[in-house]
Each structure stands twice: as C-alpha cells, then as structure tokens.
PDB file of N, CA, C and O in Angstrom:
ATOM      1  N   UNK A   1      54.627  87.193  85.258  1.00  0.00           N
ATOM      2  CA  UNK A   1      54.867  87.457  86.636  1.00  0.00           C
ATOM      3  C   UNK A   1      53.632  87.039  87.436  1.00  0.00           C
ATOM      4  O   UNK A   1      52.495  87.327  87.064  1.00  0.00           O
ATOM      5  N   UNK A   2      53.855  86.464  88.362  1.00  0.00           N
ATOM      6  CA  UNK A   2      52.760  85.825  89.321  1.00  0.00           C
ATOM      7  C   UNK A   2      52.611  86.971  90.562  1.00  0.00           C
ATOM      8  O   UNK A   2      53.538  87.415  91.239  1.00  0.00           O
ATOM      9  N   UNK A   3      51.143  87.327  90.664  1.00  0.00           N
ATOM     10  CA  UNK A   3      50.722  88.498  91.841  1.00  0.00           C
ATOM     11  C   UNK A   3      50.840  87.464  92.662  1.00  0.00           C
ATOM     12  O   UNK A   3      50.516  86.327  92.319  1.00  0.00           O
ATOM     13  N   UNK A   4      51.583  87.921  94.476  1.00  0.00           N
ATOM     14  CA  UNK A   4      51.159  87.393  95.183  1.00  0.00           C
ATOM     15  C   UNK A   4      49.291  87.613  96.146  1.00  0.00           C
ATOM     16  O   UNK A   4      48.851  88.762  96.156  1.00  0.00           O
ATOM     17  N   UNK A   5      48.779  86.951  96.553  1.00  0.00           N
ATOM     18  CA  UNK A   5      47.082  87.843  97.158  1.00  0.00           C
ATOM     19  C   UNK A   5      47.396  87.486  98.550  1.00  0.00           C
ATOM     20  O   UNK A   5      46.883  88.167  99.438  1.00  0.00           O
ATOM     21  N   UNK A   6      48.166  86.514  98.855  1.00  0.00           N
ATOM     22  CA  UNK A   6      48.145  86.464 100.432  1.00  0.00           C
ATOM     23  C   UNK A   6      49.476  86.043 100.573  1.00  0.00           C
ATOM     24  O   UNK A   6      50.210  86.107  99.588  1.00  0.00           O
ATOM     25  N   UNK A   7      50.089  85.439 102.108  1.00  0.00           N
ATOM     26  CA  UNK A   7      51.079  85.111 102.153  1.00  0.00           C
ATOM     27  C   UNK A   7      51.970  85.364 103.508  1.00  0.00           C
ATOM     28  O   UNK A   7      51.080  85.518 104.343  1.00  0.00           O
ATOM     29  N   UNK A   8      53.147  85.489 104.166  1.00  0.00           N
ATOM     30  CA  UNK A   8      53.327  85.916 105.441  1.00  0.00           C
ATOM     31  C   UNK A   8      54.837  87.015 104.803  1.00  0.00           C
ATOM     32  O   UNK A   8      55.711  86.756 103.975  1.00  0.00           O
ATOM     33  N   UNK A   9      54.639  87.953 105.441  1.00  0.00           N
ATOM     34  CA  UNK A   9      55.591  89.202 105.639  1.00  0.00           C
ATOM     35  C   UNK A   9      56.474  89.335 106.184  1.00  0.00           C
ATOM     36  O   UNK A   9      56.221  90.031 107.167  1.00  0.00           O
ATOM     37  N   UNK A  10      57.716  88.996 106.135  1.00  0.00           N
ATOM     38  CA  UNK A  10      58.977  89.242 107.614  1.00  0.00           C
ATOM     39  C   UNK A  10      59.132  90.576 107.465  1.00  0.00           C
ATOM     40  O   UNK A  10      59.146  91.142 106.372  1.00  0.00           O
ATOM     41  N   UNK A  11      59.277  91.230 108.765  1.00  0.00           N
ATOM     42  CA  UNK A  11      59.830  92.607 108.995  1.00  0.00           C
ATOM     43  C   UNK A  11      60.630  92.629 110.013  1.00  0.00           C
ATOM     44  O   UNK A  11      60.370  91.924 110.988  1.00  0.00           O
ATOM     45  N   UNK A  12      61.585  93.314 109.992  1.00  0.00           N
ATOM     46  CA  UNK A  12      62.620  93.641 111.037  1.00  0.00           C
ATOM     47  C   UNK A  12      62.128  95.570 111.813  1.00  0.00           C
ATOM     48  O   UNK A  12      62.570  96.562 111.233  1.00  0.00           O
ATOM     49  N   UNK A  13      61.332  95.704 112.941  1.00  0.00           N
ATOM     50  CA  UNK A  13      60.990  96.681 113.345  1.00  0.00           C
ATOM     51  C   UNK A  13      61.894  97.066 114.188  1.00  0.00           C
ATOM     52  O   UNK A  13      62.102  96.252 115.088  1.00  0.00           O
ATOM     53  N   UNK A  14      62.677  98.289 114.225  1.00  0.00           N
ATOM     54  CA  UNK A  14      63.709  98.767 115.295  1.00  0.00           C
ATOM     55  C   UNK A  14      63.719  99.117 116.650  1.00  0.00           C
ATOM     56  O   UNK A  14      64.626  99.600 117.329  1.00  0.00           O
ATOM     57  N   UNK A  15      62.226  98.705 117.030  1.00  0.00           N
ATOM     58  CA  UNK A  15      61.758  98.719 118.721  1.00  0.00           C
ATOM     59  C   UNK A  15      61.702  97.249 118.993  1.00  0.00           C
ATOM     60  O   UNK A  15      62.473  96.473 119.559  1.00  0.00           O
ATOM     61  N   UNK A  16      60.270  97.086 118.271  1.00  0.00           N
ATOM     62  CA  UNK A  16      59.715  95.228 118.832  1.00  0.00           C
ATOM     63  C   UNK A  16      61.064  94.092 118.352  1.00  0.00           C
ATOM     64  O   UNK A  16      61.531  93.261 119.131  1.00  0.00           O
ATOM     65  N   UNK A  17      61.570  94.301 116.806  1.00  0.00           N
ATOM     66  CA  UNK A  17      62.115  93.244 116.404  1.00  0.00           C
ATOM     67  C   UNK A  17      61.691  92.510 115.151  1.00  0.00           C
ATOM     68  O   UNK A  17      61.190  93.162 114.235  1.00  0.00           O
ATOM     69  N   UNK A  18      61.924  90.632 114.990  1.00  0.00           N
ATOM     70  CA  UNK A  18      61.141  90.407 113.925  1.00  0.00           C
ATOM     71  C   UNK A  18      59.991  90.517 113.900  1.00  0.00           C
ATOM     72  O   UNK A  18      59.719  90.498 115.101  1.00  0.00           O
ATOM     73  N   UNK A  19      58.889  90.646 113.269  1.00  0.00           N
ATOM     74  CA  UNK A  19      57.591  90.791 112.684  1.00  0.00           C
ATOM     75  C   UNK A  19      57.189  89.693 111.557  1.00  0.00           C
ATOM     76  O   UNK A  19      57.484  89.763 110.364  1.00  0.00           O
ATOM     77  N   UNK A  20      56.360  88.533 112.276  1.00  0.00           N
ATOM     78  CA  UNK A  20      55.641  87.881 110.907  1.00  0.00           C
ATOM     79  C   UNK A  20      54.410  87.866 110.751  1.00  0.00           C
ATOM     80  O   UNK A  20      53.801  87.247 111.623  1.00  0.00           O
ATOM     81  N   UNK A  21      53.634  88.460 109.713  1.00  0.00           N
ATOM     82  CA  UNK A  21      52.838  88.572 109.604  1.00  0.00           C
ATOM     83  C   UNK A  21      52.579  88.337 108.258  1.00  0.00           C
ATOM     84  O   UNK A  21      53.286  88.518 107.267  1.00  0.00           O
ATOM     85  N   UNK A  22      51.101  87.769 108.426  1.00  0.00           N
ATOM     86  CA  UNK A  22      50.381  87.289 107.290  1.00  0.00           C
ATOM     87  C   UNK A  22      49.685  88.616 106.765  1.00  0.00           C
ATOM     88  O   UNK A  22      49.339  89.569 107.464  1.00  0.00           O
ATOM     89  N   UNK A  23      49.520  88.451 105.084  1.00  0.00           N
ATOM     90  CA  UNK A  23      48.884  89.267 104.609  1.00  0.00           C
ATOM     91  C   UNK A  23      47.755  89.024 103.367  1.00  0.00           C
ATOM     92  O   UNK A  23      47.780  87.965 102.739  1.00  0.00           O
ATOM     93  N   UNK A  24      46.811  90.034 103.072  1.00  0.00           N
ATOM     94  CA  UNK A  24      45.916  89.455 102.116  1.00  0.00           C
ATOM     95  C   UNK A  24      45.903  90.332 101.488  1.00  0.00           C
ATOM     96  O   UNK A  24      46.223  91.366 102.073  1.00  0.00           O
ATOM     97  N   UNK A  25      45.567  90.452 100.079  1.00  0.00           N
ATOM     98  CA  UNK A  25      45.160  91.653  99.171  1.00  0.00           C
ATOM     99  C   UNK A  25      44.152  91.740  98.374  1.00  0.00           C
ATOM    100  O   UNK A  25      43.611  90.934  97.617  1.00  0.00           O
ATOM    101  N   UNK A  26      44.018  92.526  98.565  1.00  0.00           N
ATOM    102  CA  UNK A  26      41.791  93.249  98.360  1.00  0.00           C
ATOM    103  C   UNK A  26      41.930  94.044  97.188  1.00  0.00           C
ATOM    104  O   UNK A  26      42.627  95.052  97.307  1.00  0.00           O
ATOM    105  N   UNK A  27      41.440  93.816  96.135  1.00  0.00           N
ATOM    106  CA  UNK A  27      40.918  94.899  95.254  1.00  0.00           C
ATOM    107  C   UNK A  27      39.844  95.782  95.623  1.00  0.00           C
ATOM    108  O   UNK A  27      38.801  95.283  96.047  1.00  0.00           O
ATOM    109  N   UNK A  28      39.968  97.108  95.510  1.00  0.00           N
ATOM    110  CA  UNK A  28      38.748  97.822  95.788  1.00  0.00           C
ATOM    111  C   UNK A  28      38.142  98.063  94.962  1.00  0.00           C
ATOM    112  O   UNK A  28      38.656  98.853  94.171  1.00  0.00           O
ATOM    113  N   UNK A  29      36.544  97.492  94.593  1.00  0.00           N
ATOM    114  CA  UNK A  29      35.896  97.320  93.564  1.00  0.00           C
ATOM    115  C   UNK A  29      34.973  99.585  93.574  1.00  0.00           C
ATOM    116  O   UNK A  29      34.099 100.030  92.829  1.00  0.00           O
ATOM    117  N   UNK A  30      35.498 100.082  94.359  1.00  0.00           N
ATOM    118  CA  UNK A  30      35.077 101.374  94.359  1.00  0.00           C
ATOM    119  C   UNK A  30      35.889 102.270  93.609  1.00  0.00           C
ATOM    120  O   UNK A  30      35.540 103.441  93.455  1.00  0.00           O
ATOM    121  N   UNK A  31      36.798 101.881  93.195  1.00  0.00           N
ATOM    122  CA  UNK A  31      38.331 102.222  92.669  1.00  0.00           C
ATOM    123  C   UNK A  31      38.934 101.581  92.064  1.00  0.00           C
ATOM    124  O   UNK A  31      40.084 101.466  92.489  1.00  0.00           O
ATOM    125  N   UNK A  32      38.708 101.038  91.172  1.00  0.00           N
ATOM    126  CA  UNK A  32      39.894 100.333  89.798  1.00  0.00           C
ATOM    127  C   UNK A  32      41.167 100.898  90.070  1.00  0.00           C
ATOM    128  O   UNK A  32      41.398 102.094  90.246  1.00  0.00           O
ATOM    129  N   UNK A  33      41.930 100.015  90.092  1.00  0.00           N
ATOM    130  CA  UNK A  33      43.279  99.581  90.288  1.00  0.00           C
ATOM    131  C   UNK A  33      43.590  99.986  91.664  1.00  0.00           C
ATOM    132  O   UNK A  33      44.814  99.888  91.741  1.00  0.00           O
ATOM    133  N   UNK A  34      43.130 100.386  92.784  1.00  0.00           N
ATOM    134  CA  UNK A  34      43.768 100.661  93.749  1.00  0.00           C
ATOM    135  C   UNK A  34      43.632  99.073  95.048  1.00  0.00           C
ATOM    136  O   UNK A  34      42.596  98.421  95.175  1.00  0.00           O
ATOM    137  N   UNK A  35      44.288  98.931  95.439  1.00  0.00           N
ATOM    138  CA  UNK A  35      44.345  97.396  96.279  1.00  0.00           C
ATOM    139  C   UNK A  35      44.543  97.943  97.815  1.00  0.00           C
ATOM    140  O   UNK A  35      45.137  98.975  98.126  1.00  0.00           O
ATOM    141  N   UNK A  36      44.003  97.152  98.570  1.00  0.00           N
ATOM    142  CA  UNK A  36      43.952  97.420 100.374  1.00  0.00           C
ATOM    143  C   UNK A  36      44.510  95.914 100.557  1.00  0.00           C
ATOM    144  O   UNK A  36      43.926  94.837 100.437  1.00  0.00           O
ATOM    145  N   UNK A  37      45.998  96.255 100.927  1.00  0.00           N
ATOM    146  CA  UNK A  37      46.542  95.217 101.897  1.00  0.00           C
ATOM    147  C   UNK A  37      46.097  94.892 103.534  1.00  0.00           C
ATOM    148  O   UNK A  37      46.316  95.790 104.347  1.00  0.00           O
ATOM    149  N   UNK A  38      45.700  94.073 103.839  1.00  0.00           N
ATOM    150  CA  UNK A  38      46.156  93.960 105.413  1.00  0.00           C
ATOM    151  C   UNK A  38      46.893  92.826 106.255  1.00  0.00           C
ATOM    152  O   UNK A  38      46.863  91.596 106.248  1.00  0.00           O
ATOM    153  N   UNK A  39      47.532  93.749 106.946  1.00  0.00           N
ATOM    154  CA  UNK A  39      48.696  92.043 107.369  1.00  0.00           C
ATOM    155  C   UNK A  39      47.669  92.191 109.122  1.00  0.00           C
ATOM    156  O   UNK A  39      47.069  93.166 109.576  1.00  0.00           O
ATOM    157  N   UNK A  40      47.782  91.298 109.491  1.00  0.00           N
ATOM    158  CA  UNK A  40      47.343  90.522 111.042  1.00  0.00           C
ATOM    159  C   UNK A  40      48.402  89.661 111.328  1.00  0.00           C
ATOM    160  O   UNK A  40      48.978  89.221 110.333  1.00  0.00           O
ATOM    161  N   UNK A  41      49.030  89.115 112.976  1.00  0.00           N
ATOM    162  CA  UNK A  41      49.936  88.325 113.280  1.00  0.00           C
ATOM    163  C   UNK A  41      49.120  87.293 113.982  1.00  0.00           C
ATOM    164  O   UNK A  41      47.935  87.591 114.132  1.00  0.00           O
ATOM    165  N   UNK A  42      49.515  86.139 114.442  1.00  0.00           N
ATOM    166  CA  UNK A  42      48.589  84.986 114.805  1.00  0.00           C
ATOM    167  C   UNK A  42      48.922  85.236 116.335  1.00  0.00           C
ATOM    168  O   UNK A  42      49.975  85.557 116.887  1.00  0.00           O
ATOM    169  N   UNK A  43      47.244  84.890 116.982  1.00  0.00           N
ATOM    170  CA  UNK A  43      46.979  85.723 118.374  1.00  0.00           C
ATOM    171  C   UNK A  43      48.336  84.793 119.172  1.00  0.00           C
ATOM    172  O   UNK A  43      48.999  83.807 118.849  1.00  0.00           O
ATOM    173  N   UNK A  44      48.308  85.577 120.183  1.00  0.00           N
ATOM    174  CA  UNK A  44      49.497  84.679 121.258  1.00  0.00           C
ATOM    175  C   UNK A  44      50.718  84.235 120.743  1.00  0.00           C
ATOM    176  O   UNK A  44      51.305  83.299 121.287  1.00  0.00           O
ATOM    177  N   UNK A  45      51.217  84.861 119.650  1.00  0.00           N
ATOM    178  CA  UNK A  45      52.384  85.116 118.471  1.00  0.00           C
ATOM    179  C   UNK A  45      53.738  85.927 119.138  1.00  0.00           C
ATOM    180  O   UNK A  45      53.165  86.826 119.754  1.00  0.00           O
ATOM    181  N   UNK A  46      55.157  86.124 119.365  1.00  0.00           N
ATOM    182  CA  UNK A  46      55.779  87.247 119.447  1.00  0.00           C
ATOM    183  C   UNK A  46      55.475  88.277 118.596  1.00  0.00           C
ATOM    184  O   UNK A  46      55.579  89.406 119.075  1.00  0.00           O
ATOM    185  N   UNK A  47      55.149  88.182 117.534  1.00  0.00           N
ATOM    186  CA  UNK A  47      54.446  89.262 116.246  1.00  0.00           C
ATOM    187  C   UNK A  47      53.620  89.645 116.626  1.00  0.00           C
ATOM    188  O   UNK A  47      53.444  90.785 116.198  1.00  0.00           O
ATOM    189  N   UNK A  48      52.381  89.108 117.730  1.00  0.00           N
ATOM    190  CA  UNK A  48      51.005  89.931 117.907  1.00  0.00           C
ATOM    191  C   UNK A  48      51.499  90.670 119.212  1.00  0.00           C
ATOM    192  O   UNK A  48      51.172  91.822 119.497  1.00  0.00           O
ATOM    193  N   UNK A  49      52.586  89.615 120.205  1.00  0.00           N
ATOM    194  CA  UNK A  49      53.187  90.802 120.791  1.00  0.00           C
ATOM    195  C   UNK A  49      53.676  92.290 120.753  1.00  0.00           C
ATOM    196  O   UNK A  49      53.497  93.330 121.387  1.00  0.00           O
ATOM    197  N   UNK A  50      54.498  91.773 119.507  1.00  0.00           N
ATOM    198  CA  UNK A  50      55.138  93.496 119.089  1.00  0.00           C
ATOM    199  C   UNK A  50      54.524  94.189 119.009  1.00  0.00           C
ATOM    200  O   UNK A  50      54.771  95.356 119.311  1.00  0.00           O
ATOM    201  N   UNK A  51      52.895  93.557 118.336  1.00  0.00           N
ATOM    202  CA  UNK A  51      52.241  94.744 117.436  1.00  0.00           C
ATOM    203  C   UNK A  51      51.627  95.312 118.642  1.00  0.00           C
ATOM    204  O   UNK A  51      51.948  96.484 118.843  1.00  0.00           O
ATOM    205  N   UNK A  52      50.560  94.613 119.780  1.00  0.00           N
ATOM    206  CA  UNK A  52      49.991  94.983 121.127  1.00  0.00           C
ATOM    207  C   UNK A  52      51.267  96.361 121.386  1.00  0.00           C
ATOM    208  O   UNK A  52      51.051  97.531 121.073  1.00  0.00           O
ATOM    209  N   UNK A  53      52.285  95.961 121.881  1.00  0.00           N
ATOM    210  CA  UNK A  53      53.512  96.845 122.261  1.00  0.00           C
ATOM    211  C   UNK A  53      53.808  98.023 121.808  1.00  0.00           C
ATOM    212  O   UNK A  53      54.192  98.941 122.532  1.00  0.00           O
ATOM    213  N   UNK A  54      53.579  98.140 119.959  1.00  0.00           N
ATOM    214  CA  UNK A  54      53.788  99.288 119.923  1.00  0.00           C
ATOM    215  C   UNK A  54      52.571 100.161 119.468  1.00  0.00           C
ATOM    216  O   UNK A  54      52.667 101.298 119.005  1.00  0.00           O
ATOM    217  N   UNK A  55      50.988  99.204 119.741  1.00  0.00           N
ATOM    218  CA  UNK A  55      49.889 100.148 119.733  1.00  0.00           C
ATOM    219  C   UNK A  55      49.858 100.732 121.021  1.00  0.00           C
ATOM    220  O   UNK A  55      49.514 101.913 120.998  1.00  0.00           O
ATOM    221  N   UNK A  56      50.150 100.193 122.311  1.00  0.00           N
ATOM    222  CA  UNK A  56      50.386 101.031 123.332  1.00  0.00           C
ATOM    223  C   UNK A  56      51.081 101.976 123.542  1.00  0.00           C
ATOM    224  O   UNK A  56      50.809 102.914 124.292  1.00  0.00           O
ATOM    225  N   UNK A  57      52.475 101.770 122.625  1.00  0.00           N
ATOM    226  CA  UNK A  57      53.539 102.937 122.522  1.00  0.00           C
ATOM    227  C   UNK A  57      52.925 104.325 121.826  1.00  0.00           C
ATOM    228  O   UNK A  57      53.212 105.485 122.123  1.00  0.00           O
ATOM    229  N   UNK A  58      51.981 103.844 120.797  1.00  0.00           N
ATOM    230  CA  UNK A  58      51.734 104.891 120.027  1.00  0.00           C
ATOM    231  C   UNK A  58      50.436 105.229 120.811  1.00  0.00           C
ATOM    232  O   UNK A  58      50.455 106.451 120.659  1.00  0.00           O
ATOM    233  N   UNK A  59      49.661 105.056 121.322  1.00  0.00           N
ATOM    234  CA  UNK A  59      48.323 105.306 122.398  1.00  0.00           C
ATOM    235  C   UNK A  59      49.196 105.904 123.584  1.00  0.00           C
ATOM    236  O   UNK A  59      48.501 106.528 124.386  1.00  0.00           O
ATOM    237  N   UNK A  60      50.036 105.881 123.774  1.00  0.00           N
ATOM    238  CA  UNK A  60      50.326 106.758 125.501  1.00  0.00           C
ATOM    239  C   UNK A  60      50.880 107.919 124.249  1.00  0.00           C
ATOM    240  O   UNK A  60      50.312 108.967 123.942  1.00  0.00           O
ATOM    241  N   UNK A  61      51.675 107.569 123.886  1.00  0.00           N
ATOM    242  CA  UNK A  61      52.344 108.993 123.175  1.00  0.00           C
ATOM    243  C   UNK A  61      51.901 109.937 122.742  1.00  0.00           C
ATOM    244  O   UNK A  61      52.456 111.035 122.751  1.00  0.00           O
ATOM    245  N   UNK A  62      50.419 109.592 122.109  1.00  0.00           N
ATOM    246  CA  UNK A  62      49.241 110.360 121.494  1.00  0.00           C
ATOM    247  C   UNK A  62      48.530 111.177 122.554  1.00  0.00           C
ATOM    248  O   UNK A  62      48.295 112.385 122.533  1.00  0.00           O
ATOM    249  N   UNK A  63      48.188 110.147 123.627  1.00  0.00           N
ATOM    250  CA  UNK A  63      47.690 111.001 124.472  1.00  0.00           C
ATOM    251  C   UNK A  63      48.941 112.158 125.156  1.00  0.00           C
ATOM    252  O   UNK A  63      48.621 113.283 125.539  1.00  0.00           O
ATOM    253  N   UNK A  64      50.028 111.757 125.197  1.00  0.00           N
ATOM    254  CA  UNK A  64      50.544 113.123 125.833  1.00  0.00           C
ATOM    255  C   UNK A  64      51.400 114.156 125.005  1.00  0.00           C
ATOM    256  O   UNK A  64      52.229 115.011 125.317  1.00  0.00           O
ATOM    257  N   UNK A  65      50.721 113.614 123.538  1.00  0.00           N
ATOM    258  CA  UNK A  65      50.855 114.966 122.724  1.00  0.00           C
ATOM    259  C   UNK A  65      49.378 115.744 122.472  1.00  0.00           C
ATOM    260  O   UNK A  65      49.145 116.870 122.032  1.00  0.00           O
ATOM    261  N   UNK A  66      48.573 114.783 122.887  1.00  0.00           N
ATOM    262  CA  UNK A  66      47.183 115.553 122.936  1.00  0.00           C
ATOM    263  C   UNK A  66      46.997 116.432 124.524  1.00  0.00           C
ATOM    264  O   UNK A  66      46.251 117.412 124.507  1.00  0.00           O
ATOM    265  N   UNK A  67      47.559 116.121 125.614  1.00  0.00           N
ATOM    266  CA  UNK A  67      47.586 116.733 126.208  1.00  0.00           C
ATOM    267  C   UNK A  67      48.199 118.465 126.680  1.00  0.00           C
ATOM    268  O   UNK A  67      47.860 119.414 127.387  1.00  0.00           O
ATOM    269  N   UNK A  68      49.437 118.003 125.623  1.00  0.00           N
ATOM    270  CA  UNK A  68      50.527 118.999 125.714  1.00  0.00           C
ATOM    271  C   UNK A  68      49.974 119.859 124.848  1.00  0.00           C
ATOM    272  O   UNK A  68      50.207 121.046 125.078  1.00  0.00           O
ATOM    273  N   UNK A  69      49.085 119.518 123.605  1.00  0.00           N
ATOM    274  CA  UNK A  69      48.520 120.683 122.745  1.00  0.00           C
ATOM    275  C   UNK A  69      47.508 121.270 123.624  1.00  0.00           C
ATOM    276  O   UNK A  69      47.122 122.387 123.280  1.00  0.00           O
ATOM    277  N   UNK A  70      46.784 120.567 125.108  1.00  0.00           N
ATOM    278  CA  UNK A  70      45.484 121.122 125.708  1.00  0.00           C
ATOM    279  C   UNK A  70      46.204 122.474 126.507  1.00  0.00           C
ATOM    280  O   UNK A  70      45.991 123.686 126.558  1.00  0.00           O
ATOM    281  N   UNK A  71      46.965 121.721 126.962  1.00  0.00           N
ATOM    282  CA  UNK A  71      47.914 122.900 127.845  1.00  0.00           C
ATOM    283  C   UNK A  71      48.137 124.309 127.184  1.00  0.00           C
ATOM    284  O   UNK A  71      47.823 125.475 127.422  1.00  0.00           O
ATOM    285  N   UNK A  72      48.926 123.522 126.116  1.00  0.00           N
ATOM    286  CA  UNK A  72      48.854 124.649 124.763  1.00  0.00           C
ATOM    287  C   UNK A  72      48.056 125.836 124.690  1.00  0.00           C
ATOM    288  O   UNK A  72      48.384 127.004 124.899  1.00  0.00           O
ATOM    289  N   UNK A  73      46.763 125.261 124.302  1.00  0.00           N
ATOM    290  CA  UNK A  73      45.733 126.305 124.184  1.00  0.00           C
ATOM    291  C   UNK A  73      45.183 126.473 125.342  1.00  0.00           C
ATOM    292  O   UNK A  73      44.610 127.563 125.332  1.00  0.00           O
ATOM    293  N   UNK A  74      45.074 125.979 126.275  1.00  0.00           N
ATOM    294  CA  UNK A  74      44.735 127.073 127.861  1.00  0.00           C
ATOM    295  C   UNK A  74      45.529 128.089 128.233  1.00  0.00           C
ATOM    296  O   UNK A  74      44.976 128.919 128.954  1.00  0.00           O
ATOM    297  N   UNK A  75      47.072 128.352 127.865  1.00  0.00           N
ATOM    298  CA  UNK A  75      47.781 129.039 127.937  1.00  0.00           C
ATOM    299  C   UNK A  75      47.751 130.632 127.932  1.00  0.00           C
ATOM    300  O   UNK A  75      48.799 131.269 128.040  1.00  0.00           O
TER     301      UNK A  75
END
C-alpha cells in the first residue's frame, strides 16, 4: 500500500460548498507514530474563499457566545 504525504482534498462543506484543498503530512518526531496533517487552499481560490467565510462565521459566533456567557456571570 502506498502512503499518500501530500496531495489535494475535495470536500463538500454544507455552508461554503466544494472545498479543494491541498494537503501535507508531518510525522511528529516528538511522538512516534502520531502524524499532523495540514490542508491550506490556494490564495484568491473559491476554497480560500470558503475557508475566509467560515473563519468569520466561527469568529462572530464565538464572540457572541463569549458575550452571552459575560452577561451570564454579571447576572
């Protein structure tokens, strides 16, 4: 069986859509046998779109669950 170490990823995400992204794989020499993938999309991409899109989705959302816990405890 042939490991893949790099390569590009299709994903179908149920907000943004397709997703292609390239990926690489890292052995962690601190940890035998454990591997750190990371995928990146190519800048000015619909893929680096999505991803921009739903780090903002998840950055507003955060903040107004961090807010709603402040409220919370002033209560």
């Amino acid at each position: 069986m042939r490991e893949h170490r790099t390569g590009v990823k299709n994903i179908h995400h149920p907000i943004v859509g397709r997703l292609d992204l390239t990926f690489q794989s890292m052995d962690l020499s601190s940890d035998r046998g454990l591997t750190m993938l990371v995928f990146s999309a190519e800048p000015a991409s619909a893929s680096f779109d999505g991803l921009q899109l739903l780090a903002n989705w998840v950055s507003t959302d955060g903040d107004a669950l961090a807010r709603r816990a402040s409220d919370s405890a002033d209560a």
